[in-house]
N, C-alpha and C positions, 0 to 999 in steps of 0.2 A: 504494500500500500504506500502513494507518496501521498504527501500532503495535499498537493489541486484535488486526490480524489474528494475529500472532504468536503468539496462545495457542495451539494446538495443536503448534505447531515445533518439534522440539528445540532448545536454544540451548545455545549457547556462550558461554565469557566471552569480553570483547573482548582481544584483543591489545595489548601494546604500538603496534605497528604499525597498528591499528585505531585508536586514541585519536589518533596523530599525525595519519594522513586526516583524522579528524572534526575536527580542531581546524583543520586545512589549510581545510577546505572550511566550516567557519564563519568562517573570516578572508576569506570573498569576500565581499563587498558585493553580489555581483549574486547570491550562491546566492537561489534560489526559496525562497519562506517554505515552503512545502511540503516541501521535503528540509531547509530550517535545524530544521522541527519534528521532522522525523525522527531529525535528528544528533543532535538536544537529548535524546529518548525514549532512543536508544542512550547515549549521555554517562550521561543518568541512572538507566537501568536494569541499565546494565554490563554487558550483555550482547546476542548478536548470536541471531535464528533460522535455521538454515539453510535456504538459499533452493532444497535438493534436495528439499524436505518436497514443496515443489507442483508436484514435475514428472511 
């Protein structure tokens, strides 16, 4: 998933609890640049798409 899919999603802002994961799982050294780009998109867009939109 990149982030442009998102347009259609509702979204939500990130939680406390949201911010702390992203920042957990950018302190790995081994996270895949593909999810480090995704944390980054969520970090800087401050908000989340709900992932019930595409089921």
């Amino acid at each position: 998933m990149q982030p442009q899919d998102w347009g259609a999603a509702p979204r939500l802002p990130l939680s406390a609890h949201d911010h702390a994961w992203l920042q957990r799982l950018q302190a790995d050294p081994d996270l895949p640049a593909t999810l480090r780009t995704l944390c980054t998109a969520l970090q800087t867009q401050g908000h989340k798409a709900e992932q019930e939109f595409w089921l």
